[in-house]
C-alpha positions in Angstrom: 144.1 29.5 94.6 145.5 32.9 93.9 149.0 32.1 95.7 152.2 30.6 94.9 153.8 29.9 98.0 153.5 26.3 97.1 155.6 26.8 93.9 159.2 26.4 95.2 159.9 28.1 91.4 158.4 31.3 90.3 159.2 32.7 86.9 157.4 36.7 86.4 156.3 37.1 82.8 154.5 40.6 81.1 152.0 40.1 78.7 152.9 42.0 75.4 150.5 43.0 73.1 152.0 40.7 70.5 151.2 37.3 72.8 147.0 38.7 72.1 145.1 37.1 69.0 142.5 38.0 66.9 140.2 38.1 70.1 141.8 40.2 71.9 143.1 37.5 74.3 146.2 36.2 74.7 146.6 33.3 72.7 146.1 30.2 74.0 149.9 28.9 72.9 151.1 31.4 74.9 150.6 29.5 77.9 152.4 26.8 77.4 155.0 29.2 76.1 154.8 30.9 80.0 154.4 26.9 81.4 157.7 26.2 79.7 159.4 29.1 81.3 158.7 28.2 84.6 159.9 24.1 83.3 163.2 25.6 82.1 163.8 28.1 85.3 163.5 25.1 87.7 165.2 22.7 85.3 168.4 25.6 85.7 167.4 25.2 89.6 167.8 21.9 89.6 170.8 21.3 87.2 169.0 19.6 84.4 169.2 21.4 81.4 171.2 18.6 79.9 174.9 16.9 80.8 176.7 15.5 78.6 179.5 13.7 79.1 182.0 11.1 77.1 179.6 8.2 77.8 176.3 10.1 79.0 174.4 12.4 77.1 171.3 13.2 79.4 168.5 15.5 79.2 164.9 16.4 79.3 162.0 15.6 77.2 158.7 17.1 77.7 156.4 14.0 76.8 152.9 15.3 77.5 151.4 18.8 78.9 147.8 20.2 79.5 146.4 23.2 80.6 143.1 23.8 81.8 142.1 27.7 81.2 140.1 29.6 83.6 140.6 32.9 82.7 141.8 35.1 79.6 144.4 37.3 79.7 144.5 40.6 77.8 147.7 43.0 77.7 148.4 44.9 79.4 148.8 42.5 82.5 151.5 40.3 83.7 151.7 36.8 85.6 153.6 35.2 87.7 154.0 31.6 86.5 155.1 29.0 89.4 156.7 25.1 88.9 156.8 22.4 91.4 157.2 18.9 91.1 154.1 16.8 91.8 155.1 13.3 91.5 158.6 11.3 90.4 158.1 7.6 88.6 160.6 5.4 87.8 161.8 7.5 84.3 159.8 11.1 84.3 158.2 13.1 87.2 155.4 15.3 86.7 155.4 18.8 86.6 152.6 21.2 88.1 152.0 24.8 86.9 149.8 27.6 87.8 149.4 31.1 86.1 148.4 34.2 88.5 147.4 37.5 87.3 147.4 40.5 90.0 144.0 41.4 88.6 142.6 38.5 87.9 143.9 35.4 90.0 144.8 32.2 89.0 144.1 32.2 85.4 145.5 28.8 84.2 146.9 25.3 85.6 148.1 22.9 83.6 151.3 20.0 83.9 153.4 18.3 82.4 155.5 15.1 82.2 159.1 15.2 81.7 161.3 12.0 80.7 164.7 11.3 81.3 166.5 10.6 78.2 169.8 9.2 76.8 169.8 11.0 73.9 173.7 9.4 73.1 171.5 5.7 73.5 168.3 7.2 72.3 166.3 5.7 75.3 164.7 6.8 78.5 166.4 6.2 81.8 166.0 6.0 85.6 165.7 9.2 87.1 169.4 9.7 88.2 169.6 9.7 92.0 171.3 12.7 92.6 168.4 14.4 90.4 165.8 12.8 92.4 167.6 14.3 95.4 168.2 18.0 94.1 164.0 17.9 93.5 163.8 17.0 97.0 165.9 19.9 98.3 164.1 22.2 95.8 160.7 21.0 97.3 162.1 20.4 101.0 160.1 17.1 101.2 160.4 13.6 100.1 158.9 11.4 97.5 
């Protein structure tokens, strides 16, 4: 896969020197530093950075991610990072990511698994409805 036109989210990141190790590869951390980019720029898409409210104080938590590398990444380069949603359960959905280089192709795939949480009850909740729906316009399919 060297395309993104899956990815209804698409974040463009440029690899600085400073994201290399001692290797001479960018460091592994880094990422899940460009995964969470992509997370946060379709979180914006979709309204769910966090909404509090009176009674409701609701957010994101990122309960598990994983990345699978393929290839490393040396400056200078830059990537373009895309988000979709794979899957929505009763409390989290799951979170695809892919990481293209122009030189190299895909480079990196990982996911992650977001929660729904209360923070004001300090629980996890339903997937609101009108969330569920805003992924389904984002993705323009249904779940």
């Amino acid at each position: 896969m060297n395309d993104l036109s899956t990815f209804p989210v698409i974040v463009n990141q440029v690899i600085a020197w400073g994201d290399m190790d001692a290797y001479q590869h960018v460091n592994n951390a880094m990422y899940f530093r460009y995964f969470e980019s992509s997370r946060m720029a379709y979180f914006t898409k979709m309204g769910f950075i966090r909404a509090r409210t009176a009674d409701l104080d609701v957010g994101p938590i990122l309960a598990h991610t994983a990345c699978t590398f393929l290839k490393p990444l040396v400056h200078p380069d830059r990537v373009e990072v895309g988000c979709k949603i794979a899957k929505i359960g009763n409390t989290s959905f799951v979170m695809e990511h892919a990481i293209i280089s122009p030189k190299l192709g895909l480079v990196a795939k990982g996911e992650g698994v977001v929660v729904c949480f209360d923070f004001n009850k300090n629980h996890k909740i339903a997937v609101p409805d009108d969330m569920r729906k805003r992924i389904q316009e984002i993705e323009g399919r249904s779940f």
